[in-house]
C-alpha positions in Angstrom: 0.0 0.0 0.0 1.5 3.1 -0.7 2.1 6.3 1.8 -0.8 8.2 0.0 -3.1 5.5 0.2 -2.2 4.6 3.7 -2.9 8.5 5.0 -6.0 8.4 3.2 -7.0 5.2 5.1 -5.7 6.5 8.4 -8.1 9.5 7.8 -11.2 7.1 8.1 -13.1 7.3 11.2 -15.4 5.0 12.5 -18.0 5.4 15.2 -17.8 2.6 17.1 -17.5 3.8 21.4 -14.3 2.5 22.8 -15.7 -0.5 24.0 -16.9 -1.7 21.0 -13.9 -0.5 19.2 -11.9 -2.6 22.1 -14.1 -5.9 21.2 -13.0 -8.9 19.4 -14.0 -9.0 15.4 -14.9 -12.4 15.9 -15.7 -14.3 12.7 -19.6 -13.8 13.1 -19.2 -10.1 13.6 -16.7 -9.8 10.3 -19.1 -11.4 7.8 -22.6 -9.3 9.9 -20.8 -6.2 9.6 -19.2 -6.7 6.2 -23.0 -7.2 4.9 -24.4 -4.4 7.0 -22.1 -2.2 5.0 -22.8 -3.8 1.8 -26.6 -3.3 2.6 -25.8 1.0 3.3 -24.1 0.4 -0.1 -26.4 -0.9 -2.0 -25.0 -4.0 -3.1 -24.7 -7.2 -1.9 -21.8 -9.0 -1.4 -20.0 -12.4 -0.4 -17.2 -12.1 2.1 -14.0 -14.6 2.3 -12.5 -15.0 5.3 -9.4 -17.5 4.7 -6.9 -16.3 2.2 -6.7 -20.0 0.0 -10.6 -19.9 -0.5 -10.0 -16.4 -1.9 -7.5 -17.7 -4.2 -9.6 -20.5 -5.4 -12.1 -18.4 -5.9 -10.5 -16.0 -7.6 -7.3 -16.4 -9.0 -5.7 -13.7 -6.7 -3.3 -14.2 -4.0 -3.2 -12.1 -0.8 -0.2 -11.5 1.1 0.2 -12.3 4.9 0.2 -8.1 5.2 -3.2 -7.8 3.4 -6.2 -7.1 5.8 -8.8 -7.0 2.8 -9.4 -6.9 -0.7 -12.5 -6.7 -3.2 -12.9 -8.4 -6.3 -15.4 -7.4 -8.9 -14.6 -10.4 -11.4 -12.2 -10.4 -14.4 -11.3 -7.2 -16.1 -13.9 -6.0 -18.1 -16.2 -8.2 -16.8 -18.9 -7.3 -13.1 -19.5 -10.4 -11.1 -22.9 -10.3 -10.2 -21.6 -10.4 -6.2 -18.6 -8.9 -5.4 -15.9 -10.7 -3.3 -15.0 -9.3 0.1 -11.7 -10.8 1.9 -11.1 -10.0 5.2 -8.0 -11.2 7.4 -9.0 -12.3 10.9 -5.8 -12.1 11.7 -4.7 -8.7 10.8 -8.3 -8.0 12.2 -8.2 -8.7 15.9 -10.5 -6.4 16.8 -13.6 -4.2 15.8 -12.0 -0.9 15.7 -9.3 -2.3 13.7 -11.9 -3.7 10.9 -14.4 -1.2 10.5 -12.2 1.3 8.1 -11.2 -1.8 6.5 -14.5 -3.6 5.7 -15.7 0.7 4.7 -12.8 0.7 2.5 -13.3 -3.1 0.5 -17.2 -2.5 0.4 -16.4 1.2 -1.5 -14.1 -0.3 -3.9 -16.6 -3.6 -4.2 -19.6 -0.7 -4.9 -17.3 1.6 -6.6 -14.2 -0.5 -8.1 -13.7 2.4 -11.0 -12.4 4.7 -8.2 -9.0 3.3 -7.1 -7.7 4.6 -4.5 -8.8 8.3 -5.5 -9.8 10.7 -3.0 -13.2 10.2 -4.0 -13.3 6.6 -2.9 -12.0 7.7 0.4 -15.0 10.2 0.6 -17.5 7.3 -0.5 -15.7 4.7 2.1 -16.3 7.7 5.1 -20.1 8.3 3.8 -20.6 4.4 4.7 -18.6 4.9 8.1 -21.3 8.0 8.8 -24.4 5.7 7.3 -23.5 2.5 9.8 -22.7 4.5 12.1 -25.0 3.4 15.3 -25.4 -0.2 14.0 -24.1 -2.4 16.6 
């Protein structure tokens, strides 16, 4: 990830209290939230949470240091439901996955944008719209 991309991401804010932020991202919570995100989207998605089931699925490998990634299908080709992986792992908590799952769910709703500022814009107005969703 590059320095730009990685300032843009660590301008994210969620709105989870402390508590919650503090609480485990257990696997149930990953895949509820990751859907509640899609839903403030618009979209619905399926979400991957071991790295060789991603790969099977589709074609891409993620590195130990990857904490999520969205897959729309081959280029110039839409899947008709995006792929969402998340690393439990590199995910040990809620506070530590919310910006993450915000960010894969923009590019899985959005995946023209990149890693413009505009996708960080669209990945903080689904922070604000889950925002209160426990």
């Amino acid at each position: 990830m590059s320095a730009l991309v990685q300032h843009r991401q660590s301008l994210l804010h969620h709105h989870l209290d402390q508590a919650d932020s503090a609480a485990r991202a257990d696997l149930w919570w990953l895949l509820t939230r990751t859907h509640a995100y899609a839903a403030a989207a618009g979209i619905t998605v399926d979400v991957v949470l071991d790295p060789r089931s991603y790969h099977r699925r589709t074609g891409r490998t993620v590195g130990r240091w990857c904490a999520g990634d969205a897959y729309t299908g081959p280029a110039g080709a839409r899947w008709p439901v995006p792929l969402i992986y998340l690393s439990p792992r590199l995910l040990p908590t809620r506070g530590d996955a919310e910006t993450v799952i915000a960010h894969e769910v923009m590019h899985a709703r959005w995946p023209s944008y990149g890693h413009k500022k505009i996708a960080f814009a669209r990945a903080q107005q689904l922070l604000d719209a889950v925002a209160g969703i426990a």
